[in-house]
C-alpha distance (Angstrom), angle and dihedral (degrees) to the residues before:
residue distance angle dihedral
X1 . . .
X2 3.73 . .
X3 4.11 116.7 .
X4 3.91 114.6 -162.5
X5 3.61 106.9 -174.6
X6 4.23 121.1 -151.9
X7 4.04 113.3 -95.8
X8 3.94 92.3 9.0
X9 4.01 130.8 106.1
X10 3.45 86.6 -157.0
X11 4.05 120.1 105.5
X12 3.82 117.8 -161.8
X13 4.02 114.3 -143.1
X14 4.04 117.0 -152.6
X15 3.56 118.3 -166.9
X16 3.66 123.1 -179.3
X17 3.49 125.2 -178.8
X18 3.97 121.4 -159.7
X19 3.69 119.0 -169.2
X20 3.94 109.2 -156.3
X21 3.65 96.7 164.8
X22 3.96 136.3 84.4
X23 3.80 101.0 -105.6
X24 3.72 131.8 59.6
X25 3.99 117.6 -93.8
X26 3.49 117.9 -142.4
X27 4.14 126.8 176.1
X28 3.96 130.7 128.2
X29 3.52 140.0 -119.7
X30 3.65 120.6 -97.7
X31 3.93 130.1 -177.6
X32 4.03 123.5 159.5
X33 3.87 134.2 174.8
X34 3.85 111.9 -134.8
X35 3.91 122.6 169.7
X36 4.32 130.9 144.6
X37 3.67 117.1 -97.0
X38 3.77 105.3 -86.8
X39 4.13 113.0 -112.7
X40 4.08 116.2 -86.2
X41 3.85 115.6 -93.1
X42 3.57 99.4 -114.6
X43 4.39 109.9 -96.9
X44 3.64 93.6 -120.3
X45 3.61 91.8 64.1
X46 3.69 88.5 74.5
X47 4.09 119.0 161.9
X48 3.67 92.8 -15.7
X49 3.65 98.5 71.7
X50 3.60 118.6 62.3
X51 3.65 99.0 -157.8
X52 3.68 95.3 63.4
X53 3.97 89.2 62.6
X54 3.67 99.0 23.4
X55 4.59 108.2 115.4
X56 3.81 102.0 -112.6
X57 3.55 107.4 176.2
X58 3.97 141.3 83.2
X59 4.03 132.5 -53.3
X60 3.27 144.1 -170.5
X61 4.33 138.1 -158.5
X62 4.10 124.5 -157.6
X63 4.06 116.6 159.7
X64 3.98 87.1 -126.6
X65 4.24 101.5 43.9
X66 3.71 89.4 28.6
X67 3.92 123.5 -162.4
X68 3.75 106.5 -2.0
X69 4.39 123.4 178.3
X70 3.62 129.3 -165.4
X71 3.91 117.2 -164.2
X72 3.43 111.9 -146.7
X73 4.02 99.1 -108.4
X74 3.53 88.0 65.1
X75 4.33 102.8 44.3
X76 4.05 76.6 62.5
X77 4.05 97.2 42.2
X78 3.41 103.8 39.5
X79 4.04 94.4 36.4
X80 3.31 125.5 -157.4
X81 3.85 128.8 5.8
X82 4.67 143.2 162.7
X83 2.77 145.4 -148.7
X84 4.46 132.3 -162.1
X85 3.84 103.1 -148.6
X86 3.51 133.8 168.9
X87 3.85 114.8 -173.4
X88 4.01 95.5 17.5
X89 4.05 137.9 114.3
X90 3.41 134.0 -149.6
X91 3.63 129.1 -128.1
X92 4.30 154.7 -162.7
X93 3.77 108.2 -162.3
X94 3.44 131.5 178.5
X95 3.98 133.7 154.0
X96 4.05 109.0 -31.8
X97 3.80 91.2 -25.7
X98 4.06 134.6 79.9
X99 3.75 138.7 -179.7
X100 4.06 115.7 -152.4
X101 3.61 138.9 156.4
X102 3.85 122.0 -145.0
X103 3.47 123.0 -157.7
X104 3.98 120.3 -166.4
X105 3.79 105.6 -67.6
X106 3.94 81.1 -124.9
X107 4.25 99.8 62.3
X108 3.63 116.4 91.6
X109 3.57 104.3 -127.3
X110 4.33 132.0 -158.7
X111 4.14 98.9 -150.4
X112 3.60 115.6 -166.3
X113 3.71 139.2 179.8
X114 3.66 131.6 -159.9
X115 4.04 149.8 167.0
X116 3.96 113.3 -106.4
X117 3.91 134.8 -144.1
X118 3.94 99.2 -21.9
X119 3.73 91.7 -24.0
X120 3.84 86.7 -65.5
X121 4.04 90.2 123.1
X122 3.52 132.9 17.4
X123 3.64 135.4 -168.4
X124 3.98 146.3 -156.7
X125 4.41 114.1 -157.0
X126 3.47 140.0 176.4
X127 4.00 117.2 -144.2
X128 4.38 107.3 -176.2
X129 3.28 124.6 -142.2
X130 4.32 115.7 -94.3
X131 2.70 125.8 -58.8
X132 4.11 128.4 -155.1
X133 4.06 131.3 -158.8
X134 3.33 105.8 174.8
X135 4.00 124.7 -159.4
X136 3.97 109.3 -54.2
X137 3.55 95.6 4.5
X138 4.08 131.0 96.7
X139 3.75 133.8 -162.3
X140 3.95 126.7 -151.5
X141 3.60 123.0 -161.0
X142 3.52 140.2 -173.7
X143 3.84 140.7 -132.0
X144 4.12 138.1 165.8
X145 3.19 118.2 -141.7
X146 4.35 110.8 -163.3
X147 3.75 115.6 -155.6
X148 3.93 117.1 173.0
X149 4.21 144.9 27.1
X150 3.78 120.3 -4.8
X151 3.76 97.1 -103.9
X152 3.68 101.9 -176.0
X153 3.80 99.4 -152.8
X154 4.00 95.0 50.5
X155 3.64 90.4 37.3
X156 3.66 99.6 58.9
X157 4.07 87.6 46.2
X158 3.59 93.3 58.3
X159 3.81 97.2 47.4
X160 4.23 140.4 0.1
X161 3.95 99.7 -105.1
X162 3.79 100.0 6.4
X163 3.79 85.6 122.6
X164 3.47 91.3 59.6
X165 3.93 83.4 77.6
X166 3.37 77.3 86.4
X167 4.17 114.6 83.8
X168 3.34 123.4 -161.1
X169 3.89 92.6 170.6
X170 4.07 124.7 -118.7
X171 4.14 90.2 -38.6
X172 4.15 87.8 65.1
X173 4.15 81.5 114.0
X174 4.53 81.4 65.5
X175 3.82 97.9 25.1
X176 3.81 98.5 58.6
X177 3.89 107.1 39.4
X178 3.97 83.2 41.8
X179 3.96 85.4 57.8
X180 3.67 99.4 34.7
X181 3.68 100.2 41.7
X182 3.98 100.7 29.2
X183 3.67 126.6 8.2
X184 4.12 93.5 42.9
X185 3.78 92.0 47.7
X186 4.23 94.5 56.1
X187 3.51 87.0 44.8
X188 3.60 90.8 56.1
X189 3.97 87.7 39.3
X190 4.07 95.9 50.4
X191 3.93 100.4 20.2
X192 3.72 83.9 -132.5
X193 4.36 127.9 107.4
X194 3.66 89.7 -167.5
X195 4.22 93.1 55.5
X196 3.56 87.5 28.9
X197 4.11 86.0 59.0
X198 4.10 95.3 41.6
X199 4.10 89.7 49.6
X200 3.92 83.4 48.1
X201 3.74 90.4 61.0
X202 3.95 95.9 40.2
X203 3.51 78.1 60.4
X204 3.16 104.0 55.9
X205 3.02 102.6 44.9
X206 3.99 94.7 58.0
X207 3.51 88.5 58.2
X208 3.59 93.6 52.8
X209 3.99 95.8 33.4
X210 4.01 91.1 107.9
X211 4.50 88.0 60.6
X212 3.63 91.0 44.5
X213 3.68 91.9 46.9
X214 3.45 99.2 52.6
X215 4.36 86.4 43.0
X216 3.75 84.4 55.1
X217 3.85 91.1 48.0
X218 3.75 92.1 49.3
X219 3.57 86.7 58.3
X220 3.62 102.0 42.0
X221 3.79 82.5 63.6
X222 3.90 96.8 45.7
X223 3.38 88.2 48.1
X224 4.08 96.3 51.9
X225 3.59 92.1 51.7
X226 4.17 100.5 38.3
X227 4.10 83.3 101.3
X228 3.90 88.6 59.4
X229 3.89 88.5 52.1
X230 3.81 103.4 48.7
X231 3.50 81.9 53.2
X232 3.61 88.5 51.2
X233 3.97 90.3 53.3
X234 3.80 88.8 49.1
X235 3.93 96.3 49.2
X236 3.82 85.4 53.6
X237 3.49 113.2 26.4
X238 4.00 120.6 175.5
X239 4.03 86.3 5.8
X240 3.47 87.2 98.5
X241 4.07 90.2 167.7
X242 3.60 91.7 58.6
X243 3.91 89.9 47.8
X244 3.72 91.7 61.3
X245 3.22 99.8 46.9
X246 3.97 89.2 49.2
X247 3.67 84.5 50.4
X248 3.21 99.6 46.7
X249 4.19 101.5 48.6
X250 3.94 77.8 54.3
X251 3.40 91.9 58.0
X252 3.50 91.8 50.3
X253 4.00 93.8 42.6
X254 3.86 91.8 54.8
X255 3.81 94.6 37.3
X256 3.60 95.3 -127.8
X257 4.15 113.3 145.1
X258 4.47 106.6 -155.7
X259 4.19 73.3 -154.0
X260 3.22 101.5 66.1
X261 3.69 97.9 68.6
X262 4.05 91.1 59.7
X263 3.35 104.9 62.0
X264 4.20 102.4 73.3
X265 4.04 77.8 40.3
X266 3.97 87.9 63.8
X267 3.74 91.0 42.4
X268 3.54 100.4 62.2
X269 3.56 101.7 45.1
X270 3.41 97.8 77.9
X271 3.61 82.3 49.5
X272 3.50 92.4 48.5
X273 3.70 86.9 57.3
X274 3.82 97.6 34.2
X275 3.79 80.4 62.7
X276 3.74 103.2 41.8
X277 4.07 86.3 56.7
X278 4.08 88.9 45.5
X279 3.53 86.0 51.7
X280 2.98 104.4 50.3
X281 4.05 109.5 28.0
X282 4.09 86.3 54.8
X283 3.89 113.5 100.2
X284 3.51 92.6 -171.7
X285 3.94 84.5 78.8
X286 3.71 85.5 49.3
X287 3.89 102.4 129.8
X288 3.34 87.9 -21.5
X289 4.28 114.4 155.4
X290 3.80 131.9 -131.2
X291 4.11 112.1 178.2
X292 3.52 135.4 -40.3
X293 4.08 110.2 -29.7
X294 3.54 90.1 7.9
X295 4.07 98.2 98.1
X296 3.84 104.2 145.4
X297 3.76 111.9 25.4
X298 4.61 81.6 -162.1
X299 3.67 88.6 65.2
X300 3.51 134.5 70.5
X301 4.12 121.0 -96.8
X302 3.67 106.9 -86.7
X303 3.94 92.4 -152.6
X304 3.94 93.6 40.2
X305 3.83 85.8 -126.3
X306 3.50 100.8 132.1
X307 3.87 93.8 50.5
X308 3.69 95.1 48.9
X309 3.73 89.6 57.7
X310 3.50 91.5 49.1
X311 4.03 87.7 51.8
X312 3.70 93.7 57.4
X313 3.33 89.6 42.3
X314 3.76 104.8 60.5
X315 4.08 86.2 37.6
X316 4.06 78.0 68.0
X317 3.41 99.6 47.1
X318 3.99 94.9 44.7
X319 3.70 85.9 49.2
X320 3.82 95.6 55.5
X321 4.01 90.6 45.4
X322 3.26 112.0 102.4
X323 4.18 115.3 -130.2
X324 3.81 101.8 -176.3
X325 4.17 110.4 177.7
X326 3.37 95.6 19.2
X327 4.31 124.7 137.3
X328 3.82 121.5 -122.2
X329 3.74 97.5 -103.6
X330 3.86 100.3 52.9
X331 3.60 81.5 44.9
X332 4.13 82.6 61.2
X333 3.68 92.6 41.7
X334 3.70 93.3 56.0
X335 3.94 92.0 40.2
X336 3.84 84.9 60.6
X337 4.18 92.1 44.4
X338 3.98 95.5 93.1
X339 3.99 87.9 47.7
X340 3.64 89.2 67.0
X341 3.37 109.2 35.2
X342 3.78 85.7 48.7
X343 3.75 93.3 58.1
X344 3.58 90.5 37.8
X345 4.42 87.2 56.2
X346 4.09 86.1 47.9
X347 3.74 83.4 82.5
X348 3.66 103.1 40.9
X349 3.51 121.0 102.1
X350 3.90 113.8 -88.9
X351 3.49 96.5 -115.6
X352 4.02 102.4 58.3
X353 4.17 87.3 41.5
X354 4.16 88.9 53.8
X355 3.86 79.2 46.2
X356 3.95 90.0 52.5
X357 3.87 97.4 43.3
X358 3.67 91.7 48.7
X359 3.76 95.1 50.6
X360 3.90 86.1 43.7
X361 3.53 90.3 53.3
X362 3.48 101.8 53.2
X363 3.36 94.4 40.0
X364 3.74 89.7 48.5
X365 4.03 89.4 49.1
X366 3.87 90.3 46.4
X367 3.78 92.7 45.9
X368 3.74 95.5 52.9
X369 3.89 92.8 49.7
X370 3.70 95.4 42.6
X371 4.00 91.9 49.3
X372 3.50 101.4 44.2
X373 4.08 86.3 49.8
X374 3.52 95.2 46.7
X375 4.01 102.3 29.3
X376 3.99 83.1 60.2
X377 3.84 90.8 56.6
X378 3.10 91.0 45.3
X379 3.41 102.0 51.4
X380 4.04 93.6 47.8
X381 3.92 87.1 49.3
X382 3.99 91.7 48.8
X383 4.17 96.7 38.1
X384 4.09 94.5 86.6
């Protein structure tokens, strides 16, 4: 008997065994996943495409071994392996969707996985323990059956570690409190992924306001005394030993530490990246709008809008960063930095671009209040 139940992915299987005859029936229960490999995303897709990174392959849960994954290269390399479990689930995943069968978190279980038909399929199965009806008697048992996204909150009710089907790569440890604790509460607070996304930057940055503060100190100070260093360069010219060490003794003189502006830098790139994953790993922000254009906050902006205020953006923040001591063609190189990465954000999905502009924003905003502030002080404190 097969159960489907009204706003659930989840399919309940019933099987009841009668035993009408004179001698005991025994057999076990057996359920497997198979499917082909899916095709490659094409290489040129790079970064921007999720399903050329996304882990497509087979998993498996026990309470003792925990969440284990198998990408498909290896189920054909390493050939065949098992597992004995009692209280686990097997699984398919691949990007925002997973196939898995549960079996009561009571059955002891024999999980295998193997290599199919010149490694042209492979497949993950479950094979229970026996099972005895003996004359007169009948036994029922009970398995789920998930087909559909990796919705966290139903997931983890069917199974311990279902939702782990979900990979948000070696930042989980940020990625999943971020979602649990702050981007799935303002979504639930403004009914919106897009708003629920900018108030998830606002908020981060407030936490990390007093790193960024001191960064944008450090370069209201660099940037006061960046006149003092050219002439440096001039005075020595090719002696580029000397100009260090000039350089450097002004550092010193003034106080100002080039350092200090790359710590909160190193802090929020795992962020960064804790985010990117979040963004997109999360099926709830499957096709999900923001405003106007913005119709699927997976996909890429259809008007390039978003990426061309993120361009103009970072052109303003590189051209309020101080570079003090450094030649005319990195100079060029960095002048041509935002270019890139702008293109390189036109293919992004929507949702980790409005992420990037709002962060630039506010950090743009912040840095231009902070420097102007500071680079005054600084300037009256270097003038004598």
């Amino acid at each position: 008997t097969y159960v489907f139940t009204r706003g659930s992915y989840a399919i309940t299987q019933r099987q009841e065994i009668r035993n009408a005859g004179a001698a005991p029936w025994r057999g076990a229960a057996y359920e497997q996943l198979l499917r082909s490999p899916p095709p490659p995303a094409p290489r040129t897709s790079g970064l921007t495409n999720p399903e050329a990174y996304s882990f497509v392959g087979a998993a498996w849960y026990s309470p003792t071994e925990k969440f284990e994954k198998f990408k498909i290269p290896d189920i054909f390399e390493d050939g065949p392996q098992s597992r004995d479990v009692t209280g686990g689930w097997i699984a398919m995943p691949q990007h925002h969707f997973v196939l898995a069968w549960v079996p009561d978190k009571d059955e002891p279980q024999s999980f295998s996985l193997a290599g199919l038909d010149n490694n042209t399929r492979y497949l993950v199965r479950g094979v229970s323990s026996q099972i005895e009806v003996g004359p007169g008697e009948s036994v029922t048992r009970e398995s789920i059956l998930w087909i559909g996204p990796k919705l966290q909150g139903q997931l983890e009710a069917i199974a311990p570690g279902l939702k782990l089907t979900l990979d948000y790569g070696i930042f989980t440890f940020l990625a999943q409190p971020m979602f649990d604790f702050v981007l799935k509460p303002l979504h639930d607070l403004t009914g919106n992924w897009g708003w629920a996304i900018i108030l998830t930057v606002l908020i981060i940055k407030l936490i990390l306001y007093p790193l960024s503060a001191k960064q944008y100190q450090s370069f209201a100070k660099m940037r006061a005394i960046q006149p003092r260093i050219e002439a440096l360069k001039e005075r020595y010219g090719e002696d580029k030993q000397k100009f260090q060490m000039a350089m450097m003794e002004l550092y010193k003189k003034e106080k100002v530490n080039p350092a200090a502006g790359c710590l909160p830098i190193l802090i929020t790139i795992p962020i960064f990246i804790a985010l990117y994953w979040m963004l997109l790993e999360s099926v709830e922000m499957r096709q999900a709008p923001w405003i106007g254009w913005i119709q699927n906050l997976t996909a890429p902006d259809p008007y390039f809008i978003l990426p061309a205020i993120n361009l103009a953006v970072m052109y303003l923040t590189q051209k309020m960063t101080p570079t003090p001591g450094m030649d005319p063609m990195q100079k060029k190189i960095m002048t041509f930095m935002p270019l890139v990465f702008g293109v390189m954000m036109a293919f992004f999905p929507a949702g980790l671009v409005l992420y990037w502009c709002t962060n630039g924003i506010l950090g743009l905003a912040q840095q231009y209040v902070i420097t102007k502030r500071h680079g005054q002080q600084s300037t009256a404190v270097a003038a004598p």
